[in-house]
C-alpha positions as CSV (number, residue, x, y, z in Angstrom):
1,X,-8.7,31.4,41.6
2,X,-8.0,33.8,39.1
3,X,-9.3,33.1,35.2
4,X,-5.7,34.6,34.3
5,X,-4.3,31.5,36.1
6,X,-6.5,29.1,33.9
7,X,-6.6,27.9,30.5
8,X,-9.3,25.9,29.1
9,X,-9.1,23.4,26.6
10,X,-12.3,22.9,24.6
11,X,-13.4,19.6,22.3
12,X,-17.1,19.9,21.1
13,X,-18.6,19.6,24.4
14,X,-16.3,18.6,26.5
15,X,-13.7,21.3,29.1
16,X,-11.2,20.5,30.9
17,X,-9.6,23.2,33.1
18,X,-5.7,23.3,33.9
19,X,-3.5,25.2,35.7
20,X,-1.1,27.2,33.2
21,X,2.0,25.5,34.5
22,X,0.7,22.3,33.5
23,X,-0.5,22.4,30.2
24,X,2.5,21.0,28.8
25,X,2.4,18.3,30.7
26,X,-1.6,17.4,30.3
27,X,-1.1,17.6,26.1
28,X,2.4,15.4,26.3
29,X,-0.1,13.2,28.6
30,X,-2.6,12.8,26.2
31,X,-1.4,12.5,22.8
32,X,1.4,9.7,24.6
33,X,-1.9,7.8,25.1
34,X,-3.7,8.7,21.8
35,X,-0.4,7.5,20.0
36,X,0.4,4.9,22.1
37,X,-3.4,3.6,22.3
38,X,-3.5,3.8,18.0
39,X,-0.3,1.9,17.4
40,X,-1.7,-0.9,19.8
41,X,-4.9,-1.3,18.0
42,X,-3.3,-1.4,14.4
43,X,-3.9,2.2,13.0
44,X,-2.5,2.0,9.2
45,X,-2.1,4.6,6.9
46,X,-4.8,5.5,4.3
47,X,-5.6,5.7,0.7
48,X,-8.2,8.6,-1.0
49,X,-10.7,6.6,-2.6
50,X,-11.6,9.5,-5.1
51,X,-7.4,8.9,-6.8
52,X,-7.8,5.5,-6.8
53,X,-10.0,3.7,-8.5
54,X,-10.1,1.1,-11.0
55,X,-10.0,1.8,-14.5
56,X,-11.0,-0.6,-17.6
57,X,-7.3,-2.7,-18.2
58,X,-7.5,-2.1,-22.0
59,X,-8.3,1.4,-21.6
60,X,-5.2,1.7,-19.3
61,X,-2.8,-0.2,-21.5
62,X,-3.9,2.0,-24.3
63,X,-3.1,5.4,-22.6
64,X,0.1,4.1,-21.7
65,X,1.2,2.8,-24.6
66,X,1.6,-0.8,-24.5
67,X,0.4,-3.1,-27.3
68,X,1.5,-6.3,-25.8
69,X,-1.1,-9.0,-24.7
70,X,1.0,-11.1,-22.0
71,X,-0.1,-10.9,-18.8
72,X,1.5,-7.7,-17.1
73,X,3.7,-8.1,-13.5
74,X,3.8,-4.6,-12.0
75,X,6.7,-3.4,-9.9
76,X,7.4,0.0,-8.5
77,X,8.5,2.7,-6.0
78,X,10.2,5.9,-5.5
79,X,13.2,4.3,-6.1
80,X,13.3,0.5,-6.8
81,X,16.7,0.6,-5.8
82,X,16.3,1.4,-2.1
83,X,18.2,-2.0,-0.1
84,X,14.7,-2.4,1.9
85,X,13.1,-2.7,-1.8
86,X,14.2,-6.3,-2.5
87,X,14.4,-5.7,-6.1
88,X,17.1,-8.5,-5.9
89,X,14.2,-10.7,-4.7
90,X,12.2,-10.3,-7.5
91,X,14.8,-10.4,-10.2
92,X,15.4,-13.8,-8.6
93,X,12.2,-15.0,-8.8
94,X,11.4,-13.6,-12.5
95,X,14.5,-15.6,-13.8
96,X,12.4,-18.9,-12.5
97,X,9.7,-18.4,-15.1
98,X,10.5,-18.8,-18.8
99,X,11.6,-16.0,-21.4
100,X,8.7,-14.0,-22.4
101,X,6.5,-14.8,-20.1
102,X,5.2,-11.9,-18.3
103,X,5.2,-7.8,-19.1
104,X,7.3,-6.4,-16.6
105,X,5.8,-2.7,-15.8
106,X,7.8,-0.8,-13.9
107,X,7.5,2.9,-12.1
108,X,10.0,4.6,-10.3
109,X,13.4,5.8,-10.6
110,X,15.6,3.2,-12.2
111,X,19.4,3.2,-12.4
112,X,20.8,2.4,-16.4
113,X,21.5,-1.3,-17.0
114,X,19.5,-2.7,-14.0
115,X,17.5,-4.9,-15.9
116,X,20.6,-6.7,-17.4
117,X,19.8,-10.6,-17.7
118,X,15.9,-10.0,-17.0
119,X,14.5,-12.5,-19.7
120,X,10.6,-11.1,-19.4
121,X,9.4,-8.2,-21.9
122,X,10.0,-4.5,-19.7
123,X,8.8,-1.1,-20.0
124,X,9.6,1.6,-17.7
125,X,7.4,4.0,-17.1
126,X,9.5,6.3,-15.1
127,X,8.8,8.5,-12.0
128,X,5.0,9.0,-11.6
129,X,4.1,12.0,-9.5
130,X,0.6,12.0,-10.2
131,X,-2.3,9.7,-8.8
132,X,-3.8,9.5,-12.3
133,X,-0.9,8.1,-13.9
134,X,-0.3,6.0,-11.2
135,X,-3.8,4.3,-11.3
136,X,-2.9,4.0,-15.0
137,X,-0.3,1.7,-14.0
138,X,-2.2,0.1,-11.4
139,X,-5.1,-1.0,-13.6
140,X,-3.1,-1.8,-16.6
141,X,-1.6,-4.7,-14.5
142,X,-2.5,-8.0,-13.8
143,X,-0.9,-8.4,-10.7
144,X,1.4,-6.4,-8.5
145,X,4.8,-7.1,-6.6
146,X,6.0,-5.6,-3.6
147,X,9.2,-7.4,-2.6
148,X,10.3,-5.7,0.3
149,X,12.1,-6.8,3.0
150,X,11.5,-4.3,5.3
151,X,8.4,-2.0,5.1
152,X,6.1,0.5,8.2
153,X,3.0,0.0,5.9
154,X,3.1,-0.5,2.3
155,X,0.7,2.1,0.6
156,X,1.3,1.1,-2.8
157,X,-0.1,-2.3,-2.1
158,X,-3.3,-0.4,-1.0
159,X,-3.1,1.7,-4.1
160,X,-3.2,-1.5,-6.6
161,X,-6.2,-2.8,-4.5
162,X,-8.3,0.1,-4.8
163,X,-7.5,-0.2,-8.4
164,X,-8.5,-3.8,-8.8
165,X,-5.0,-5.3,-9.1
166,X,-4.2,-8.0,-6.5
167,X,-1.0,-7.9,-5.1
168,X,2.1,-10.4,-4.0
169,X,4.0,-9.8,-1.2
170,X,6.2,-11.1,1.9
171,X,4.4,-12.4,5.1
172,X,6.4,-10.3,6.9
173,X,6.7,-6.9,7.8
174,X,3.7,-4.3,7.2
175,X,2.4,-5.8,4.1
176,X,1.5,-8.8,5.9
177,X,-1.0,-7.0,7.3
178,X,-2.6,-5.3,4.1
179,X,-2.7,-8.6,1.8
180,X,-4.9,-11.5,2.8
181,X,-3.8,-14.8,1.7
182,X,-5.4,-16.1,-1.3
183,X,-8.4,-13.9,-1.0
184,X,-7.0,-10.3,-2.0
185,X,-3.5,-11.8,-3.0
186,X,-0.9,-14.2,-1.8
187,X,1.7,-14.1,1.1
188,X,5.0,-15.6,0.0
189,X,7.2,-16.9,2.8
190,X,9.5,-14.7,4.0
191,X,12.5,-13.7,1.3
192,X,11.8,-16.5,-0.9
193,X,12.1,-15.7,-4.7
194,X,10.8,-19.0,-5.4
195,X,7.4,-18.6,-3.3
196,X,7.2,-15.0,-5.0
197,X,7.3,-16.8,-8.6
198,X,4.8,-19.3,-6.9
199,X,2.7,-16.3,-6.0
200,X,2.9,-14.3,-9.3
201,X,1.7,-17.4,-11.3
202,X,-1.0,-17.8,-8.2
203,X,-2.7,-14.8,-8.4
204,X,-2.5,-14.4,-12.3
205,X,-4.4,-17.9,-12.8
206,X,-6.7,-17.2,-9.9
207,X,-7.8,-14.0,-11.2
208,X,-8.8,-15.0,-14.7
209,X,-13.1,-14.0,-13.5
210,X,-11.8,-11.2,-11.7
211,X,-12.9,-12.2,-8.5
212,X,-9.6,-11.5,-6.9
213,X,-9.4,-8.5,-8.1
214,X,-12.9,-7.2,-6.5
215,X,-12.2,-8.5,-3.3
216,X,-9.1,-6.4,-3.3
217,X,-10.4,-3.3,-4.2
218,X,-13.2,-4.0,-1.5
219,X,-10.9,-4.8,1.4
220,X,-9.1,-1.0,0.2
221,X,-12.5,0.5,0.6
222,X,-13.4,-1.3,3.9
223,X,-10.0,-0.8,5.4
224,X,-7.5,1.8,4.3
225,X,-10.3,4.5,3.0
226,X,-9.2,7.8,4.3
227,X,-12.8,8.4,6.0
228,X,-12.5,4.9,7.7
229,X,-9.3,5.8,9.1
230,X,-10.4,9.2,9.7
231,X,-14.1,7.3,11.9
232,X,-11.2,5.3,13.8
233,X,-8.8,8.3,14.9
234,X,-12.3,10.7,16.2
235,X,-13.6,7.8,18.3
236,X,-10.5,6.8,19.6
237,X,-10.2,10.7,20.6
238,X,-13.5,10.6,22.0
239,X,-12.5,7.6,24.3
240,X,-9.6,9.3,25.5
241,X,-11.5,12.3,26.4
242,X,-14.2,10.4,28.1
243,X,-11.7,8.5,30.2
């Protein structure tokens, strides 16, 4: 056979030879198994462990301006206001808790007036398109919220973890999967304000030694660190080749 009416496809050590017409075909065939094979054993997204990182919570509340010395609820996304969000959620569950409670911190876009009947302290900090100001946010907290209803992964829960902040969130959904129940946060039951008030006051009380805190930023490191993910995809590539 003629080399013209070969290609070769080279990975370290490893050649495979295929007939031209059937390249297509052999690449479909593998990376339908490589994405296939990752989605069954859990491949999650990934965080860069050089961005975030926690910084001293004073420091943080100084750089961003805020004097107060209640305990500081963190919300945010692009948009808060995305239906998937479940801002609604959590404005339920803050009007369970008395007036002045908590800080509310906020990042993201948000639409004038939303806050209308919130009885908690807010400050908004606005879109953040920077990991530095963004770990600002994350470290001045004392705990952060993500109320969403319906979510692939849930990166900014990661984010708050590598930054020492533990995190409440529905058991449902791909946060589920990041949080682990009273040892890196709390799981609220599915859409209920009342266990996501439950779980603010949790994790706030539990969290006094900062215990919680480390184990969070520890189960980042361990699971969601880029070069973690990164070990996972190669030997699963390696596999595939082998097989």
């Amino acid at each position: 056979m003629a080399a013209s009416s070969k290609l070769i496809v080279e990975h370290l050590d490893v050649i495979e030879y295929v007939r031209s017409g059937e390249i297509t075909g052999f690449i479909d065939s593998f990376l339908n198994a490589f994405l296939f094979q990752a989605a069954e054993e859990g491949f999650s997204n990934c965080i860069d462990g050089d961005e975030f990182f926690p910084i001293e919570k004073s420091a943080a509340r100084v750089a961003l301006g805020i004097s107060s010395d209640k305990p500081i609820v963190l919300i945010g996304a692009t948009s808060i206001h995305a239906p998937y969000k479940g801002l609604e959620l959590f404005m339920e569950s803050m009007a369970l808790f008395p007036e002045d409670k908590y800080l509310v911190l906020v990042f993201g876009k948000c639409q004038q007036g939303w806050s209308v009947g919130l009885k908690q302290e807010i400050k908004e900090l606005g879109y953040l398109a920077d990991s530095t100001s963004l770990r600002l946010a994350y470290s001045a907290a004392d705990v952060f919220v993500a109320p969403s209803k319906m979510e692939a992964f849930g990166k900014t829960l990661v984010e708050a973890m590598a930054c020492q902040t533990p995190t409440v969130c529905f058991n449902a959904c791909g946060p589920r999967d990041i949080v682990d129940h009273k040892i890196t946060g709390y799981k609220a039951r599915a859409f209920d304000s009342s266990d996501l008030a439950r779980g603010i006051d949790w994790v706030i009380g539990a969290n006094v030694d900062g215990a919680l805190g480390k184990a969070a930023e520890s189960a980042a490191s361990k699971c969601f660190e880029k070069s973690v993910i990164a070990k996972r995809y190669v030997a699963l590539y390696e596999n595939l080749l082998e097989q």
